[in-house]
TITI-422697 format. One record per residue (C-alpha): residue number from 1; residue in three letters; x, y, z. Coordinates in nm, 4 decimals, padded with zeros to 6 digits. Each point is the difference from the previous one (the first is absolute). Layout:
% residues N
r resi:NUM | resn:ala | c1:X | c2:Y | c3:Z;
...
% end
This chain:
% residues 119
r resi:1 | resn:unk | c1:01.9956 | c2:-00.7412 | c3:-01.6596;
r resi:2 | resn:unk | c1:-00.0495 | c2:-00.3110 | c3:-00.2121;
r resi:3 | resn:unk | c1:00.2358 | c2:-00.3002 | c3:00.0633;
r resi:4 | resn:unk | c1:00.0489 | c2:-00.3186 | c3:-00.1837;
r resi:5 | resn:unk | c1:-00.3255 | c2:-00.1864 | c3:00.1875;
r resi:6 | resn:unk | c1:-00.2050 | c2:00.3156 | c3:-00.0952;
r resi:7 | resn:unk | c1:-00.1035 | c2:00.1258 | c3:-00.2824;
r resi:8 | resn:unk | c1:-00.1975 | c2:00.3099 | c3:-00.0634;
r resi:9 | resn:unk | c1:-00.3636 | c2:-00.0214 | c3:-00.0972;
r resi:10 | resn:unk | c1:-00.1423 | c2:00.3319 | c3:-00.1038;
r resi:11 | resn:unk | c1:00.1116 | c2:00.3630 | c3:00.0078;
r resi:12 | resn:unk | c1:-00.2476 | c2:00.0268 | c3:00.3158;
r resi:13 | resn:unk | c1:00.2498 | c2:-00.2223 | c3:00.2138;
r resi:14 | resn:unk | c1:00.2691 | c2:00.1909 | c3:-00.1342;
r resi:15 | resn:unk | c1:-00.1531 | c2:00.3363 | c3:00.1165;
r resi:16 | resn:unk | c1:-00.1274 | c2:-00.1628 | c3:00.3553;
r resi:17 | resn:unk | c1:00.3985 | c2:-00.1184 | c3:00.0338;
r resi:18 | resn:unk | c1:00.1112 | c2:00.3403 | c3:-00.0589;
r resi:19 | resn:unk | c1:-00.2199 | c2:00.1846 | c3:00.2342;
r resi:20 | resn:unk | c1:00.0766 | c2:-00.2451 | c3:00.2552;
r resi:21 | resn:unk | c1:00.3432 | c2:00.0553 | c3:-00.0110;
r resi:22 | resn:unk | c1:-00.0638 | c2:00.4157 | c3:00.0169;
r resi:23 | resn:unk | c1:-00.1482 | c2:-00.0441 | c3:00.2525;
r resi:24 | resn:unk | c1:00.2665 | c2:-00.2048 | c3:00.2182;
r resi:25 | resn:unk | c1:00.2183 | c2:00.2642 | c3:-00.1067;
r resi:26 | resn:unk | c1:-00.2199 | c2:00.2879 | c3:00.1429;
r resi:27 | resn:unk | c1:-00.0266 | c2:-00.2187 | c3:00.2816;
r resi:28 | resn:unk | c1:00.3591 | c2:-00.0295 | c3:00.0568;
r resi:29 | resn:unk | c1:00.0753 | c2:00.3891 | c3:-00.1206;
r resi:30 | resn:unk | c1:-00.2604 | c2:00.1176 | c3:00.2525;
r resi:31 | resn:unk | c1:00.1423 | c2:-00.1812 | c3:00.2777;
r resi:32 | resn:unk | c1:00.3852 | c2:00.0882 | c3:-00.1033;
r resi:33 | resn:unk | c1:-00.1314 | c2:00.3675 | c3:00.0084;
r resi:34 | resn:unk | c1:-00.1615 | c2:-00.0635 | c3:00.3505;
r resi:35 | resn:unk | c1:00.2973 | c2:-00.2153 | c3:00.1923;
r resi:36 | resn:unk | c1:00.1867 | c2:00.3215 | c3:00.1166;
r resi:37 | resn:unk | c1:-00.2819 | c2:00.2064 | c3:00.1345;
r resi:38 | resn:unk | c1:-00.3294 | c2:-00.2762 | c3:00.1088;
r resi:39 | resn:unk | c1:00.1352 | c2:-00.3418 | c3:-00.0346;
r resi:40 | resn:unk | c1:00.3249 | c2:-00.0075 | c3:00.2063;
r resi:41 | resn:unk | c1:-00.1478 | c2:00.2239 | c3:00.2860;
r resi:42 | resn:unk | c1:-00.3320 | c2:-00.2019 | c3:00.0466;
r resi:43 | resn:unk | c1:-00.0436 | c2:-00.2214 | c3:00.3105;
r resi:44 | resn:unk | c1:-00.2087 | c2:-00.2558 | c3:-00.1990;
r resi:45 | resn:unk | c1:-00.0973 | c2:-00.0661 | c3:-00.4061;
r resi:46 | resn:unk | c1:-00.3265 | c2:-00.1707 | c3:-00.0405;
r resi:47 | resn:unk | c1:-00.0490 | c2:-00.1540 | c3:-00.3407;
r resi:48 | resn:unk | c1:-00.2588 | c2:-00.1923 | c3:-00.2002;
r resi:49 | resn:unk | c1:00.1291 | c2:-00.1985 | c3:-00.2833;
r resi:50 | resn:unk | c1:-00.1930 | c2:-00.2834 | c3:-00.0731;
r resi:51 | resn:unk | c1:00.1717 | c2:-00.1764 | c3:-00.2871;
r resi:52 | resn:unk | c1:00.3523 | c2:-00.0861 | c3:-00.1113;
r resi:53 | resn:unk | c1:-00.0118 | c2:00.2296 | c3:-00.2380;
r resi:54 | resn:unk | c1:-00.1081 | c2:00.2390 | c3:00.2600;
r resi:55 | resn:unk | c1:00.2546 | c2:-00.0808 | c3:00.2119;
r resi:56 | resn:unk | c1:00.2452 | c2:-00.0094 | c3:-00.2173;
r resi:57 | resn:unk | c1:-00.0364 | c2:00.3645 | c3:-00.0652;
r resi:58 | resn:unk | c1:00.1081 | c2:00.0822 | c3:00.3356;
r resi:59 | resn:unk | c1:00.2156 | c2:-00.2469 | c3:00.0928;
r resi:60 | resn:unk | c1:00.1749 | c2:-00.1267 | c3:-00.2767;
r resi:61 | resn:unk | c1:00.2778 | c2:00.0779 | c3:-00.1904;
r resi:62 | resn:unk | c1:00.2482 | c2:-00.1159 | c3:00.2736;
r resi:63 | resn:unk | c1:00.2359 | c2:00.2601 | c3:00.1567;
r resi:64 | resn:unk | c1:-00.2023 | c2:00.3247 | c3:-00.1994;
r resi:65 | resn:unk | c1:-00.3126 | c2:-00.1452 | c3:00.1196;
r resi:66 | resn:unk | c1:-00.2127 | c2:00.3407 | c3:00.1790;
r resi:67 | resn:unk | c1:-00.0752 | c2:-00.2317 | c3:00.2519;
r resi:68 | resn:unk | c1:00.1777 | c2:-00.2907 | c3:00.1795;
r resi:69 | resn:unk | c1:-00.2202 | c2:-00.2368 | c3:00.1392;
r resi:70 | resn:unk | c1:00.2222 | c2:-00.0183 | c3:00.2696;
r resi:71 | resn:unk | c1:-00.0536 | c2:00.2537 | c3:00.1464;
r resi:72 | resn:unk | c1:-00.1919 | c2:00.0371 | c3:00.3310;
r resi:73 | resn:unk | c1:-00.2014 | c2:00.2985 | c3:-00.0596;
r resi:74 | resn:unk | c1:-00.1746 | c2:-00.1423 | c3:-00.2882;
r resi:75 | resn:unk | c1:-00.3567 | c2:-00.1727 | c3:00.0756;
r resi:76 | resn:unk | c1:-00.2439 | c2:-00.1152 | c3:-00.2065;
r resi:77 | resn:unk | c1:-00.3617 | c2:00.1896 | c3:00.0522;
r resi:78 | resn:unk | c1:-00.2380 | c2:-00.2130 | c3:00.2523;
r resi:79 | resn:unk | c1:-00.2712 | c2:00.0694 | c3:-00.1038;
r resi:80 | resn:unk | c1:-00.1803 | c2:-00.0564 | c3:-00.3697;
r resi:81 | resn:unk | c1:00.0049 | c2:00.2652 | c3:-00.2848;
r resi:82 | resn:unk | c1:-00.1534 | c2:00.0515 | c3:-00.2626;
r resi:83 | resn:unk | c1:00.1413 | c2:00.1323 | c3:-00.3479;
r resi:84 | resn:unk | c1:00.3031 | c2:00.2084 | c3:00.0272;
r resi:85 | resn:unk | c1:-00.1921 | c2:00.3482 | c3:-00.0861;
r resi:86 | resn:unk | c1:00.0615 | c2:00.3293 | c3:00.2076;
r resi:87 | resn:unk | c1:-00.2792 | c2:-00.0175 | c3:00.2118;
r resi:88 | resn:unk | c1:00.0869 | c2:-00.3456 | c3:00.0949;
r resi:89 | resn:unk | c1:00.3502 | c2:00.1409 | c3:00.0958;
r resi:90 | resn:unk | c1:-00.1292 | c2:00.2810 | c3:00.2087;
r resi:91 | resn:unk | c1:-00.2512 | c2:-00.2626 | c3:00.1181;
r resi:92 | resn:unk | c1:00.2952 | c2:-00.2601 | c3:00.1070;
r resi:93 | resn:unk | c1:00.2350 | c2:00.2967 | c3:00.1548;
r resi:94 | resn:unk | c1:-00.2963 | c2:00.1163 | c3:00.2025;
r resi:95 | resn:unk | c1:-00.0434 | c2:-00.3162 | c3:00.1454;
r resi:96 | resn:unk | c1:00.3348 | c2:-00.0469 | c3:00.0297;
r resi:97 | resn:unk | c1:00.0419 | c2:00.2899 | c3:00.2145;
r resi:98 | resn:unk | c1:-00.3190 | c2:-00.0495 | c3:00.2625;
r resi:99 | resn:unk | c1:00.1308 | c2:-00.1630 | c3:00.3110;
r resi:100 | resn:unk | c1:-00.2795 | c2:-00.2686 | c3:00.0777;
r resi:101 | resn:unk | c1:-00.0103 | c2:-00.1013 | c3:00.3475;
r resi:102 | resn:unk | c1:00.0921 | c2:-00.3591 | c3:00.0902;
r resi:103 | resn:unk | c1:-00.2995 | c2:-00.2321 | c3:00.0789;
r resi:104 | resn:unk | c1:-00.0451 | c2:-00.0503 | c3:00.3655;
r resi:105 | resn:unk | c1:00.1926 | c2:-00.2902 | c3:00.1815;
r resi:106 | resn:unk | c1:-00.1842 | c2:-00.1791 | c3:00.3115;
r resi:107 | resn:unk | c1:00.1799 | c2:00.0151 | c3:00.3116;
r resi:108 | resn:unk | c1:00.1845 | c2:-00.2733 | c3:00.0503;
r resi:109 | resn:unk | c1:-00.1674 | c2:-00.2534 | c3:00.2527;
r resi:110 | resn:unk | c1:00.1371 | c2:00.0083 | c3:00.3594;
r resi:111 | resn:unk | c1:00.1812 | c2:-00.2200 | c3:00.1573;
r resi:112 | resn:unk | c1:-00.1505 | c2:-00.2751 | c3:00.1968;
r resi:113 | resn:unk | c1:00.0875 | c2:00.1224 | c3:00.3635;
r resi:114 | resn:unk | c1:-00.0980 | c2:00.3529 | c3:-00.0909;
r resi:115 | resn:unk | c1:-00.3506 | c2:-00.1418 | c3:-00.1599;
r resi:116 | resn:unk | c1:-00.0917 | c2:-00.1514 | c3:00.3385;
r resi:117 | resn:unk | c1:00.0376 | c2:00.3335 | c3:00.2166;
r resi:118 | resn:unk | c1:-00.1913 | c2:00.1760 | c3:-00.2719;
r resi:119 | resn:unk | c1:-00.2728 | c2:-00.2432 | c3:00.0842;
% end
């Protein structure tokens, strides 16, 4: 959308505008069509977002936003990904889903008095 400090430069930016706003509203369709049955009964929502445009495709658009930032459920991804493609999201939900065991703690030292009878 082109405001007073912006003026439109070619029919290219025009058609990159417009496809970026279709696709927020897929985004926001898809995830309207998903609150009753996946989002509202999931323990936790990971999401990768990178951007403020990005972000503002989920959690924008104050109290019709799909998601509320807010809310404790949603995390961001830890770990890196790659382009959003399919086979990254299988990849990411995979990984998302292997329980990794924690790393190893040393026992804690023992106390001095107990040190010297182990002596």
């Amino acid at each position: 959308v082109a405001d007073a400090a912006k003026s439109i430069k070619s029919a290219g930016s025009s058609i990159r505008r417009h496809n970026e706003a279709m696709l927020v509203r897929e985004i926001r369709e898809c995830l309207s069509a998903w609150r009753s049955e996946w989002v509202e009964s999931a323990a936790l929502i990971f999401v990768s977002a990178p951007g403020p445009a990005n972000s503002a495709a989920l959690f924008g658009g104050g109290t019709d936003a799909p998601l509320l930032r807010a809310d404790a459920r949603v995390r961001t991804i830890p770990f890196a990904t790659n382009r959003p493609t399919l086979g990254e999201a299988t990849r990411c939900a995979a990984r998302l889903a292997q329980l990794l065991p924690a790393p190893e703690a040393p026992p804690p030292p023992l106390p001095p008095t107990q040190a010297a009878e182990v002596s």
